[in-house]
N, C-alpha and C positions, 0 to 999 in steps of 0.2 A: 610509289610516288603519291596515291590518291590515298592509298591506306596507308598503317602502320608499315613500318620497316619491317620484315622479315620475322627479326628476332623478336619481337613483342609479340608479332600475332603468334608464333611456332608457341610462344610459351603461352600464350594465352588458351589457344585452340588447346594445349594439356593440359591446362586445366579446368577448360570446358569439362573433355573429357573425363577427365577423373573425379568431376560433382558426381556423387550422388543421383541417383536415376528423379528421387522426387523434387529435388531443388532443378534439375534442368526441366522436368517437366512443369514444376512451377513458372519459369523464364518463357518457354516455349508457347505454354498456354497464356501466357500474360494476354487480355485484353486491350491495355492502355501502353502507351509508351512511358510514364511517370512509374505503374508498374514495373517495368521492362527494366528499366532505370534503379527504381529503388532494391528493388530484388537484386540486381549485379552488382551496385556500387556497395549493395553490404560485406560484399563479396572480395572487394579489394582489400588485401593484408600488408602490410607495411613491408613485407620481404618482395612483393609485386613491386612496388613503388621504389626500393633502392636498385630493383636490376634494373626496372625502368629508366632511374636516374643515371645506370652504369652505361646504358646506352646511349644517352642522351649526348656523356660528355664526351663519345667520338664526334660532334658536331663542334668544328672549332668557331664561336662566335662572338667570343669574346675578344676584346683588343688585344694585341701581343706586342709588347711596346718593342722585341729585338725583329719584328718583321720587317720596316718599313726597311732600315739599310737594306736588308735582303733582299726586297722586291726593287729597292731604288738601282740595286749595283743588275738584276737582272735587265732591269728596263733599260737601264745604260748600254747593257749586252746588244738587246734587241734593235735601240737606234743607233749603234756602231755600225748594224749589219743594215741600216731603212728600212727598217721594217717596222713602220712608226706604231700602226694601230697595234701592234706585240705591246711595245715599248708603251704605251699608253693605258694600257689595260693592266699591265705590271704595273705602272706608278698610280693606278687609280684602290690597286688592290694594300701597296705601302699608305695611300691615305686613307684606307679603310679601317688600317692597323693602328694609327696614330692619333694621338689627345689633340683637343683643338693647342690653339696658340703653343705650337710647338715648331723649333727646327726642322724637326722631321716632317712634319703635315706642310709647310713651309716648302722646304724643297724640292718633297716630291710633286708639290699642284705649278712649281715652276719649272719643274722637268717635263712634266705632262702639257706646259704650256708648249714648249717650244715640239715636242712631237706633234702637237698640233697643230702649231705654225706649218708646219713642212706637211701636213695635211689639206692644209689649203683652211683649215678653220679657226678663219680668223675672228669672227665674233668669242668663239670659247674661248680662245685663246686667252684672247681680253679677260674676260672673267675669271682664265685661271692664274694670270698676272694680279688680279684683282685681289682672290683668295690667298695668294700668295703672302703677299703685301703683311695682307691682313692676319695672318696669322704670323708674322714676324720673320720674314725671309731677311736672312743676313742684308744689314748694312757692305760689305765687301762684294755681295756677289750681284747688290743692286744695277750697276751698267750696263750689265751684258742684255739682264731683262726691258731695262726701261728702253734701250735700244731694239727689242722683238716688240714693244709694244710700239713704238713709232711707227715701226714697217709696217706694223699690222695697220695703225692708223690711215696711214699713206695709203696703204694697198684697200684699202677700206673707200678713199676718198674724204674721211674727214682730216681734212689738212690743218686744217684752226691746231685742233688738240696733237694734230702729228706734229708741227711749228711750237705748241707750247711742249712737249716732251724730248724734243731735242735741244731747246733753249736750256730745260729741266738739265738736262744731260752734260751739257756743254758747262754751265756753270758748279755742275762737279765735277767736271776734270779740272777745272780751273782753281777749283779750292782745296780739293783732296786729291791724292793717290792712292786708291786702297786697290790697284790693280800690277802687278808683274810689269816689266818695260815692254816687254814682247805681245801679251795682250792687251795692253795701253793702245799700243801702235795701231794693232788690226780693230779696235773698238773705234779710234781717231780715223780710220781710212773708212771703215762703213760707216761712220757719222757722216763724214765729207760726201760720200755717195747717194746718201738718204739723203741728205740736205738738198742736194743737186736735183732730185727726184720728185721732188717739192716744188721746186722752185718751176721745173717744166712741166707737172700738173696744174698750180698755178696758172701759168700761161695759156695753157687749152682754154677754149670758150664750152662755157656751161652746155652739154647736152643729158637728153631724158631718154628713157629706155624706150624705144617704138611698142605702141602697140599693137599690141596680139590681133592678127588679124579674125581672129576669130576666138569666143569668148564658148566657155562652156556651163549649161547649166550648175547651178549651186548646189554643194552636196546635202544639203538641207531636204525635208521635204517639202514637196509644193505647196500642202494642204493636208493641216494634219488632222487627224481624225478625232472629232469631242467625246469618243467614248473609249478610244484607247490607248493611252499618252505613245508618243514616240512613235504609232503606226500611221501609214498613209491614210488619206481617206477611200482609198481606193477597196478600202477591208472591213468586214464588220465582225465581232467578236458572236458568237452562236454556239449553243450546245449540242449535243447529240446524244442518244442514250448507248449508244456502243463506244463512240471516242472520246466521249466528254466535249471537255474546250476544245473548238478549231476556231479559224479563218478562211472567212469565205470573202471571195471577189465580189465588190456592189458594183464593179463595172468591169469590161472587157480592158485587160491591163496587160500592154505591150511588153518586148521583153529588154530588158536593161531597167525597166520603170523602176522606183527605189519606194518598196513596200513599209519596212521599217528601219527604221536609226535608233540604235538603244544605246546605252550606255550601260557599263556591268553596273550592276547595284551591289557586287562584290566581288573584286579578283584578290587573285593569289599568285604571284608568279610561282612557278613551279622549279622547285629547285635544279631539276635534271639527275641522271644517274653519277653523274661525276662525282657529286657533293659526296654522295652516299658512297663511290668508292674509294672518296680520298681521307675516309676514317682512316686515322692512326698516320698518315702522315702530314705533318707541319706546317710546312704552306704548301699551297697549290700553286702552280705556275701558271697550271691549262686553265685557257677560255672560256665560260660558260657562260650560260645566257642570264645569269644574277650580275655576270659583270660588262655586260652591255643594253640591261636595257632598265628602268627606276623601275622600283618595286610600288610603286603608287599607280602610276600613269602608263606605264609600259612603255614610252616614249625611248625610240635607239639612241645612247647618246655613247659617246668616249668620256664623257667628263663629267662621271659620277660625283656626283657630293654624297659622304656617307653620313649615317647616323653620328651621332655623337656617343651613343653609349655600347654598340655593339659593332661587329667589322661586318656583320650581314646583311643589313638592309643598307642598299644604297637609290639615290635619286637623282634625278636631272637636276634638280636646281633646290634651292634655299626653300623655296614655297612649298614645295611639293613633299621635302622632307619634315615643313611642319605642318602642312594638312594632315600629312599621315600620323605628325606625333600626336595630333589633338584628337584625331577620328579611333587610332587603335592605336598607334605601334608603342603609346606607353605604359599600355598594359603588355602588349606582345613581345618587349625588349628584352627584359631578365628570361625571357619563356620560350626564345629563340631555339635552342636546344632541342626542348622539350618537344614543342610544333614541329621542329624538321623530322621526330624519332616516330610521331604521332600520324604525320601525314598530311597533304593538301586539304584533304575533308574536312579535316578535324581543325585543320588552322580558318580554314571559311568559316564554320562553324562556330567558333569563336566571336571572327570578325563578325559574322552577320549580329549575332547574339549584342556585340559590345556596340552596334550600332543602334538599338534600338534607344538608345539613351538620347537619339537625337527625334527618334515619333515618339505619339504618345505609346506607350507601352499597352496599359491596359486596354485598348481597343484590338491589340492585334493578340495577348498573350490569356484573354479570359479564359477559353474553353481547356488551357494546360492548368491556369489556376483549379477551376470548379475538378478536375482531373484531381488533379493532386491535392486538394483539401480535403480530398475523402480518402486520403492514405496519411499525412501529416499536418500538422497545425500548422498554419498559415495567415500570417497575419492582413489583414483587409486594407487595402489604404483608400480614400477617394479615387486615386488614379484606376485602381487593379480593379473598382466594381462599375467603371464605364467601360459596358459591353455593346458588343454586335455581333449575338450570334447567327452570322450568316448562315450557315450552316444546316441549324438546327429548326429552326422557327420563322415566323413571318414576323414584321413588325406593325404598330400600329399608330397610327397617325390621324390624331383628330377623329376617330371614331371610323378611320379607312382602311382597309388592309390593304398593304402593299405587297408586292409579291418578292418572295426572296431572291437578291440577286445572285448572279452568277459567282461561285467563289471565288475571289481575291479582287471583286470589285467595292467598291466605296458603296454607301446608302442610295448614291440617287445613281449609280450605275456607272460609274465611272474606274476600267483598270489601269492602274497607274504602276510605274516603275518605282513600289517602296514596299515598305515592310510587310504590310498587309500582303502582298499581291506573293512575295516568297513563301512567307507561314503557310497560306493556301496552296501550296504546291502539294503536289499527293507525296509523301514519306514512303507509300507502298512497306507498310508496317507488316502485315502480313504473309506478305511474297517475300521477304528475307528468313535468308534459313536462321535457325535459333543460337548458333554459335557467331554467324554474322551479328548479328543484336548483341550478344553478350561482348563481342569484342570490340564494338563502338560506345556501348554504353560504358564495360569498366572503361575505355581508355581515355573519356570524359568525363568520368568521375575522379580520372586521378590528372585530368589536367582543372579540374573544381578543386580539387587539396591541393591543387600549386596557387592555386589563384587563392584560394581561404587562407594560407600559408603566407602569401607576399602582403606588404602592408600597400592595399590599392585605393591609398586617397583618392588617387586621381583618377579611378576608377567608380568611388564611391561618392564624388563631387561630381562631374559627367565634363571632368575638365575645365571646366569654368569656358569653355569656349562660346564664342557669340554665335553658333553657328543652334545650340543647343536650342530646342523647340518649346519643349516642356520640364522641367526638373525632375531626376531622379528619385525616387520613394528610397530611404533607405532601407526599409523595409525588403525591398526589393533585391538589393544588392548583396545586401546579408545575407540573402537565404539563397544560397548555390544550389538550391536542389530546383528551382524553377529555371535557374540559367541553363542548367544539367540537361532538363527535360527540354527545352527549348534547342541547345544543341544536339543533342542524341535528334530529334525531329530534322534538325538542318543536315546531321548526317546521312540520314538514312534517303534522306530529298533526292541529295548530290546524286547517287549512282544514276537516278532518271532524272534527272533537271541538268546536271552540272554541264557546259558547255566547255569546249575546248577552244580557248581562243589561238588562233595561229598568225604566222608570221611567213612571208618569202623569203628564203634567204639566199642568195648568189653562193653558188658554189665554184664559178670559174677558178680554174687553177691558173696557174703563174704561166705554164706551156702554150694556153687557146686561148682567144679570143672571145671564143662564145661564152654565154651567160650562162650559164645553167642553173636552175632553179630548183626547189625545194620547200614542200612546206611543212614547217617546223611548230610544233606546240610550245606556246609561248609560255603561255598562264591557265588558269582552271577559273573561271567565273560563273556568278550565277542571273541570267536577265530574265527576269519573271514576262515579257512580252514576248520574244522569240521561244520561251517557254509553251506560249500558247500550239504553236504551230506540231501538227502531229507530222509524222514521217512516212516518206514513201521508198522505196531502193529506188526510186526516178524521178526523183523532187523537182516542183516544176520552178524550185527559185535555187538560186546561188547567194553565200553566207561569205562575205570578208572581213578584216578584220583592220581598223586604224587604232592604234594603243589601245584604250579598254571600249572601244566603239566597236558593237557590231552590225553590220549594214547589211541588210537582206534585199536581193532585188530577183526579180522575176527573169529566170532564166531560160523563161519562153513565152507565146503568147496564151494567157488563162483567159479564159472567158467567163462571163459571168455566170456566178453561181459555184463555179469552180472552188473546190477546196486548194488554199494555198499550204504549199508541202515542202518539205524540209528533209534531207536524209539526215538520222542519227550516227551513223558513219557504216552501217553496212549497204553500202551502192552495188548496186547490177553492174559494173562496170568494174570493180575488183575482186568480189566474191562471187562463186555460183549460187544460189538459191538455197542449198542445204547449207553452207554454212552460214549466211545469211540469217536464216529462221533460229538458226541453234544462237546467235548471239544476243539477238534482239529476246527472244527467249528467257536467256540465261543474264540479261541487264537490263533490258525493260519490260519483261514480264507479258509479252504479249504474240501473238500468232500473226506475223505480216500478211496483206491480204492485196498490194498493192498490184496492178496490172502487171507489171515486171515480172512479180513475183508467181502470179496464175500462168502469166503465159512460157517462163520457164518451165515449168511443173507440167504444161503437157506435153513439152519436148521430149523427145525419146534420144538424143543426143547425149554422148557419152559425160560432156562438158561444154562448157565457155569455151568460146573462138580462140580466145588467148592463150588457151591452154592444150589446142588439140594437136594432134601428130598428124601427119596426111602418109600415105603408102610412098614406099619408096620405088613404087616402080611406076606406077601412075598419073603418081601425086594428090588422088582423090582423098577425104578425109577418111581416119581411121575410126572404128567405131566399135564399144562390145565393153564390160566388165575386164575379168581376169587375160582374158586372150582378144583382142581388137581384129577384128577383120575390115577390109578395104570398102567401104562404101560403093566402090562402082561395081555394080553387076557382072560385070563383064572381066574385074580381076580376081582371083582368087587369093589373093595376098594374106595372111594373117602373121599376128607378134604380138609377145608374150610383154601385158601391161608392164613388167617387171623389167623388162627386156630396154623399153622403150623411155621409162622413167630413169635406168642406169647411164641408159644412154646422154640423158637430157643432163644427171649430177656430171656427168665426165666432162660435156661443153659448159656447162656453168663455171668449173673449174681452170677450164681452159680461157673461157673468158677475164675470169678474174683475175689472171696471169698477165692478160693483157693490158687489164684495165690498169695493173703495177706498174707497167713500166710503161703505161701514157701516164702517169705519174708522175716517175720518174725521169721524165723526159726522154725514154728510147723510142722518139716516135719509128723509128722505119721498121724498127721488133716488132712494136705493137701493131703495127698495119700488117706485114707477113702472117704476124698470131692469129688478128681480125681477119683476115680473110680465109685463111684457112675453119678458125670455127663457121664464118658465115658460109663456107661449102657445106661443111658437116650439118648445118642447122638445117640447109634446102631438103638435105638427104630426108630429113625423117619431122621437120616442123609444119606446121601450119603457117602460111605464107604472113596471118595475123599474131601468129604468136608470138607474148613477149621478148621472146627472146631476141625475136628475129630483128625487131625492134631495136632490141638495146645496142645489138653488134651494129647496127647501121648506124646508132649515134655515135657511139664509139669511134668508129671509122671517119663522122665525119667531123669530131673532136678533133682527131689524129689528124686529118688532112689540112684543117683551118690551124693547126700551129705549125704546119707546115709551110704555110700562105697559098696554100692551094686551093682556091675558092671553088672552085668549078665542080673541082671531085668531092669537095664538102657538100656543098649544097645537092649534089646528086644521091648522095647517100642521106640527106636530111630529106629531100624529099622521100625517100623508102622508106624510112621511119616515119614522117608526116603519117602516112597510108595505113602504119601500124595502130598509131596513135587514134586515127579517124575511125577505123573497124572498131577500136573497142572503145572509146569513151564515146565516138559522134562527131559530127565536124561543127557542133557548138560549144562542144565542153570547154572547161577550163585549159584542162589539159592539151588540147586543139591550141589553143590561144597563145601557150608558153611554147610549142614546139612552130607556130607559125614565128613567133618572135626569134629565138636562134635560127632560123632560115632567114628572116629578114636580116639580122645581123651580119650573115656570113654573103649574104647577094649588097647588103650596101659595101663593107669592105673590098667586094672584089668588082665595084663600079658597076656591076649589071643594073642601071638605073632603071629599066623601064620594069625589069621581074624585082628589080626589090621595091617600086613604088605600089605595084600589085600587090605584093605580100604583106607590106605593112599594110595598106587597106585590109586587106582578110584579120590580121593579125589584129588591130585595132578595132576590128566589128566586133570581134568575139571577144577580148579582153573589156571593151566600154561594160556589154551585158551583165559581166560577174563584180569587175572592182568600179566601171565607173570611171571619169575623165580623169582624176587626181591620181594615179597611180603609177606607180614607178615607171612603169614597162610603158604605161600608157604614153607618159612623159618623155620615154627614150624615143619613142615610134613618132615623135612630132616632130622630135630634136633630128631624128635622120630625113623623115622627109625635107624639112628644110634645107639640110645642107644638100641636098640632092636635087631640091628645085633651084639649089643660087648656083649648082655646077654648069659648065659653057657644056654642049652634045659634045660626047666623046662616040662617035663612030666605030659600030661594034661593041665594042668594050673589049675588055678582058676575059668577058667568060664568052665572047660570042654576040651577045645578046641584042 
């Protein structure tokens, strides 16, 4: 996903191998990356570039004019059965296939309206009644919609435009018939009904939505900091000679407090594996996350607007798909192909590159020039010899020396969220093994021949767009061996810069009730400010994500002077400490040294809590390498590591048996199954272990679709206790498992323990996403209906 496909790196890595020992030692010892670069890309031979190209075209991304019936007749399958968002996701993928002002793109954004309608969305709806329209939706089939549009209206409350669209309506039936006598009739009875429906909103007297009785801070920050755009002032930017850039607290800062608000300064959404395994077949039916969320904005929508020249990028709306044509995607459209075969790295890389057309260039790209004019001739322009190199030298001013600022800040000290501020990111050029380098640099050298290859006016004018800061050197543009070296640098960035943006996403099935949550990698971005922050396995903030926003907030209280921390994704709380060290290592090139991490490392425990066995005759923990003996003095117990590991694949298996047919809806199986593994589990688990954990969700999945609240929530809270030993009763994870408890105690009326639990559940969720948030949002909406309930005595669960 990050790197090449498979097939490209397999053949690349043989032909690493098969150079020549002096040309890899040439590559290996390169000092520069323009070196690195020039050396491999001579290396590309035309027979590299056609398998390349035979890979590319299992990526279907071109338009397929016989798709759109085939996803239109699927979608019709899907709203047969109400299962709208299928059905709407099939008609969004037939107008991804389809020419503008066509029948087809036509009838599928009117098909996709009315599953929307019966979604309850009605603003899109409108707009897909709109696009409809607009791209020539049959005259004959116009009734049915102009009548979805009134509803919508009505149901909207603008009555004016609902009263002129039925007026609209009415006077074609009066002049035409382009409708059957039988749906004439039923279009005449729901007109009569609409009208009626009008006429008694109408009569209501104008009321306004009560306010909220209480208001929550703005997701803004308070007070933002003059030396580093987008962070609180709560932080100041500082060096160190072991970490480099960190963030340190200038004052003691509470937990929930919102440190930084970034914006990507370059996403990617990320294809997913599906793309990559539905090579060689035709269309895709299944859902991925390119067809629910814009490839600009990241924003969820159903009601994708696609590009016009390819079926692969799609967006929320009209704007978004021409910011992105003007910023990249009309260099990246014909090159679609190529970027899915190349990889997310390679396509940032790009993007960042093809953005530079909107800073000045030469201020961020001198020290690649001075590089590389001492291997090829290169032409000078005004822009290319205004420099800053930060870097290297001090500067002088009026006869002052100033002192060199920190890297990727501006002259008078300023880091800001742009081009500069990425370039200075460390490439850790060094620390990449030598076939690593060779197979980013050929695989940018042969997306430079796609680019040299395509005629990129619009590439080579910087789009004419207003948005454009300074003008393009042609100079510049021409000569693909500086863009080369500039993206080989942006590659090599990504593996320690590049950030995982994520997403929640509800997993509740059709069977339960309860919500179940998940979090999902959306996109691959790069935010040069959240960059700054080094890592701990017990980071004292929490990292969320709104479309391409990401939001850092202090997920305890720091006090001043405190370094503010960040985990890279190996946490104390899912890895032990040796595999920990081995990843950080092995991707960001450095020895963890964080308190987590020491105070693991004098433990003489076998493992993590989550992971241990306890004795079966005792129950005390087991402990030892190859053969485990009982921790308690007093038992003699021992089992063989092997013994007790088979033991765990056999209930794993058995679990997953269960988890099938809560599934499939045999809840009473699955409970029998679940209680049988959770004896098995007591026999030989640790009371923390995940496992122990998971069978109590399960259980209490199985009990809430059953409507049995009581025994649900008895077993969510044993899970609760799972969740709390090993992440903490502040984590995140704390917060989503108090929230399915809250849900299943509001359903079963236990008003006084579900208005406790959503307090627990809402302290800990404000700290990580903050008041705007979904869960956050659900947890208001139940207290209220739960404060406007009459006392129900007892209740249902007791309580």
């Amino acid at each position: 996903m990050d790197l090449p496909v498979d097939e490209w790196k397999s053949y690349l890595f043989q032909k690493w191998f098969l150079l020549p020992k002096s040309v890899q030692v040439t590559i290996s010892t390169a000092k520069t990356l323009s070196d690195i670069f020039l050396h491999s890309s001579s290396l590309l031979q035309p027979e590299d570039e056609i398998f390349l190209k035979r890979l590319s075209r299992g990526y279907l991304v071109e338009k397929d004019p016989n798709a759109p019936p085939f996803y239109r007749e699927k979608g019709n399958s899907k709203f047969q059965e109400k299962d709208y968002t299928g059905a709407a996701v099939l008609y969004s993928k037939g107008i991804s296939h389809s020419k503008p002002n066509t029948e087809d793109i036509s009838l599928c954004y009117a098909n996709r309206s009315a599953a929307l309608f019966h979604l309850g969305q009605y603003e899109t709806c409108l707009e897909d009644i709109t696009r409809a329209q607009m791209h020539g939706y049959p005259e004959r089939l116009q009734p049915k919609m102009i009548l979805r549009k009134a509803e919508c209206l009505v149901t909207l409350g603008r009555l004016q435009e609902a009263s002129q669209a039925i007026s609209d309506l009415e006077s074609d039936f009066a002049t035409k018939r382009t409708l059957a006598t039988s749906s004439f009739q039923i279009l005449q009875k729901n007109l009569h009904h609409l009208k009626k429906k009008v006429q008694e909103k109408e009569s209501l007297p104008e009321t306004f939505p009560p306010t909220l009785a209480k208001t929550f801070e703005d997701m803004d920050l308070k007070e933002e900091n003059e030396q580093i755009s987008r962070a609180s002032s709560s932080v100041s930017l500082c060096t160190d000679p072991l970490k480099g850039r960190c963030l340190i607290a200038t004052k003691d800062i509470l937990p929930g407090e919102l440190l930084v608000k970034e914006d990507a300064f370059v996403s990617v959404l990320n294809p997913g594996e599906r793309l990559r395994h539905s090579l060689g077949n035709k269309w895709d039916t299944r859902i991925a996350n390119g067809d629910l969320y814009c490839h600009r904005c990241l924003k969820h929508t159903l009601a994708t607007v696609p590009c016009d020249g390819c079926s692969y990028a799609k967006y929320c709306s009209q704007e978004c798909m021409q910011q992105a044509w003007e910023l990249y995607h009309s260099v990246e459209c014909p090159l679609g192909a190529l970027l899915l075969s190349l990889g997310v790295f390679c396509h940032i890389a790009l993007r960042l590159t093809l953005l530079t057309r909107f800073e000045d260039v030469g201020k961020v790209t001198s020290k690649l020039c001075d590089e590389i004019s001492n291997s090829i001739s290169f032409p000078k322009s005004k822009t290319l010899i205004k420099t800053l190199n930060y870097n290297q030298e001090e500067n002088e001013d009026n006869g002052k020396v100033v002192k060199t600022p920190i890297p990727g800040c501006d002259i008078s000290g300023k880091y800001e969220n742009n081009y500069n501020a990425v370039f200075n990111l460390l490439p850790h050029t060094e620390n990449h093994s030598p076939e690593h380098k060779f197979l980013c640099a050929v695989s940018i050298s042969a997306l430079c021949k796609e680019l040299e290859a395509a005629n990129l006016q619009a590439f080579a004018t910087g789009l004419n767009s207003s948005k454009l800061k300074a003008p393009v050197t042609p100079q510049l543009c021409a000569d693909f061996n500086i863009w080369g070296v500039a993206m080989l640098r942006h590659m090599l960035q990504l593996q320690c810069n590049a950030q995982a943006i994520t997403t929640i996403q509800q997993t509740e099935s059709k069977e339960s009730i309860i919500a179940n949550s998940r979090q999902v990698r959306l996109a691959t971005g790069i935010f040069p400010v959240v960059s700054l922050l080094n890592h701990s396995c017990s980071p004292n903030t929490s990292v969320s994500f709104t479309s391409t926003v990401a939001t850092i907030r202090a997920a305890q209280r720091i006090r001043k002077g405190q370094e503010i921390l960040h985990c890279y994704g190996p946490h104390k709380s899912w890895m032990g400490v040796a595999e920990r060290q081995q990843k950080l290592r092995s991707q960001y090139y450095f020895d963890c040294s964080c308190p987590a991490c020491h105070t693991e490392e004098l433990r003489t425990a076998a493992g993590p809590r989550w992971e241990a066995f306890c004795c079966n005759s005792c129950r005390a923990l087991m402990q030892g390498d190859d053969v485990l003996s009982c921790d308690n003095k007093s038992c003699t117990e021992s089992v063989s590591r092997d013994h007790l590991v088979s033991q765990l694949q056999d209930l794993q298996h058995q679990v997953g048996m269960a988890q099938k047919l809560l599934r499939s809806g045999k809840l009473e199986q699955a409970i029998q199954q679940l209680l049988g593994c959770q004896r098995d589990a007591e026999s030989f688990l640790s009371p923390e272990h995940t496992m122990m954990g998971e069978i109590e969700d399960d259980l209490a999945q199985a009990y809430a679709a059953l409507g049995d609240w009581q025994k649900s929530a008895t077993h969510l809270q044993k899970s609760l206790r799972v969740v709390e030993a090993r992440h903490g009763p502040s984590s995140v994870e704390m917060g989503h498992e108090l929230f399915k408890l809250a849900q299943v105690l509001f359903n079963g009326f236990a008003v006084s323990e579900a208005l406790k639990t959503i307090q627990k559940a809402e302290k800990v969720l404000l700290v990580h996403y903050g008041p705007w948030s979904d869960e956050i949002q659900e947890l208001q909406k139940m207290r209220s209906c739960l404060l406007d309930l009459p006392p129900i005595p007892g209740g249902p669960l007791g309580l």
